[in-house]
C-alpha positions, -999 to +999 in steps of 0.1 A: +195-208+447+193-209+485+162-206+508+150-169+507+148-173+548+183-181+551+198-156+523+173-130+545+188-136+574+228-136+565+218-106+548+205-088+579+238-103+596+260-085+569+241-051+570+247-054+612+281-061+605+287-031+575+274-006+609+301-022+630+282-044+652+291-081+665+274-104+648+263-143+655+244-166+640+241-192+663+230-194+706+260-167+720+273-194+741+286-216+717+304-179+701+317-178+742+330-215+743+353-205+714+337-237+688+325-206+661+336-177+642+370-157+647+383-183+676+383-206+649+414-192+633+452-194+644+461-164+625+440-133+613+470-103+615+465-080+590+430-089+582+399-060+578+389-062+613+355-061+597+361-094+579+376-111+615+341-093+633+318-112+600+337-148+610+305-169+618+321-204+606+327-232+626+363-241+621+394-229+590+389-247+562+417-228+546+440-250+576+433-282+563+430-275+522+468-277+516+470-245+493+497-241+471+509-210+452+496-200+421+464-224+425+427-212+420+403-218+452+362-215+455+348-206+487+314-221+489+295-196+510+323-168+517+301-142+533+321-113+553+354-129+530+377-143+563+384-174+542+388-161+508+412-136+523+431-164+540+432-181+511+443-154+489+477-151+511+487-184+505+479-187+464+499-159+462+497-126+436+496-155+405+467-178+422+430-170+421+404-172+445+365-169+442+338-155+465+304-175+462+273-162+480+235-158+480+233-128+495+244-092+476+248-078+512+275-103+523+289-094+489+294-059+492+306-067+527+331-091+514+342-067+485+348-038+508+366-059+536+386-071+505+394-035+489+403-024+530+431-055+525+445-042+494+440-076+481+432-082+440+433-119+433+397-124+451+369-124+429+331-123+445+303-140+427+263-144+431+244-177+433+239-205+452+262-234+464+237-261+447+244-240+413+276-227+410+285-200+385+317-211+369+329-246+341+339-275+349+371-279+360+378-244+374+394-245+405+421-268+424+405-262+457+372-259+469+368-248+507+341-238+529+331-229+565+300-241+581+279-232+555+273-267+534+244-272+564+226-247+558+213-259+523+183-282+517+197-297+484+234-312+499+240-340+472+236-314+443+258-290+467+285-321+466+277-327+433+287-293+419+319-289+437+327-326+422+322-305+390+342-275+393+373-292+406+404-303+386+416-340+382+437-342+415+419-313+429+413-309+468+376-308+489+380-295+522+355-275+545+343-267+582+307-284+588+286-292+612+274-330+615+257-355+638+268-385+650+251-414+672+217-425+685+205-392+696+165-384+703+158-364+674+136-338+694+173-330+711+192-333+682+169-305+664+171-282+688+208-285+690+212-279+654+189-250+657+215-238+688+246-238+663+227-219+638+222-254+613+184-244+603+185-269+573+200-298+595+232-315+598+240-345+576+248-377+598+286-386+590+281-414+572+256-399+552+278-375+546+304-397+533+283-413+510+271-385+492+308-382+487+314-411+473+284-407+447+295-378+437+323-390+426+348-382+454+377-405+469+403-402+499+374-391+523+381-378+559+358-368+581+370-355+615+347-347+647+360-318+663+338-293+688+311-315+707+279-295+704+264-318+727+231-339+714+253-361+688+261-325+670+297-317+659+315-294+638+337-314+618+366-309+590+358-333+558+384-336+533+382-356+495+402-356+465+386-357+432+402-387+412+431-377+387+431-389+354+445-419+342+467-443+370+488-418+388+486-393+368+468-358+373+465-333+341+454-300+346+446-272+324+483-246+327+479-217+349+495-183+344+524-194+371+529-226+353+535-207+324+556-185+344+575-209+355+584-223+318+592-195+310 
């Protein structure tokens, strides 16, 4: 489960939000420089303007994770819902996404943003990233914004959405890294700026706790300079399909529908 600090705090930031206040979890400048939250995003029409106002990643993983109809998706972290909502459009009415959080406030702030959007192929679930509550081979997709930081446990993190993926299926999230010889006094309080209270993982770092989870095809893009060797970043990793070329997957209701 995640640190009580951290699932205290997000949980104060939900209950702002649920009154109707702006909410931030990092310095306000970085918010003002357009590198977090709602700026993030190339298109939030039609959202819950309560689920736009909850934005606090760094980036839109839902971009970059080449969603297809009638998949299922986990959002690692989902708070206010921006991303499962997103991701929910572009599944479609026979695809399936899941809500993952540590906090029941950011839950019932996600839930209500989702009842506002009329959507019903969401689902919202409590627990922690490092743990998650679902088999093996659930989902196609696993996505998720800025929030993989924030945990003190990121290979078991890795390591559990290596799990819950499909043969073939797709890892692809907003982070924030760090990069480069930096003084570590400066990097710290950089992280601590963007809101990373459990420290970045270096890139490469990164990329090898990929790899020994079991993950292949990894990318990992710099994108917003944070200054001090700290970056958002998108990473993206395939989990290895079955057999030379080939990818099997359990049949989903619009497979079926399909054969039909």
């Amino acid at each position: 489960m995640a640190d009580d600090k951290v699932v205290a705090r997000y949980s104060g930031l939900a209950r702002a939000a649920m009154l109707g206040r702006m909410i931030v979890d990092c310095d306000a400048g970085e918010f003002e420089q357009g590198c977090f939250g709602a700026a993030g995003y190339e298109d939030t029409a039609d959202l819950p303007e309560g689920a736009v106002r909850a934005s606090l990643g760094c980036g839109d993983p839902v971009a970059v994770a080449e969603l297809r109809e009638g998949e299922s998706v986990l959002d690692l972290g989902s708070g206010g819902g921006i991303d499962v909502l997103l991701s929910a459009r572009r599944v479609g009415p026979y695809g399936k996404v899941y809500g993952l959080d540590a906090s029941p406030d950011m839950l019932a702030l996600a839930r209500a943003n989702a009842a506002q959007a009329g959507v019903t192929n969401v689902e919202f679930l409590h627990g922690g990233i490092e743990a998650i509550p679902l088999p093996g081979q659930a989902v196609d997709a696993v996505i998720s914004n800025c929030v993989i930081n924030l945990s003190d446990d990121k290979p078991a993190v890795l390591a559990e959405a290596f799990r819950v993926l499909r043969p073939g299926g797709r890892f692809g999230v907003s982070d924030v890294v760090t990069d480069g010889a930096v003084d570590p006094v400066r990097r710290a309080a950089a992280e601590q700026r963007v809101g990373c209270v459990a420290g970045a993982l270096e890139v490469e770092r990164y990329r090898a706790l990929l790899r020994q989870a079991g993950f292949v095809d990894i990318r990992i893009r710099l994108t917003a300079d944070h200054g001090d060797g700290v970056h958002s970043a998108i990473v993206q990793a395939a989990k290895p399909a079955i057999g030379p070329g080939l990818e099997i997957r359990p049949m989903r209701d619009a497979d079926a529908r399909n054969l039909a």
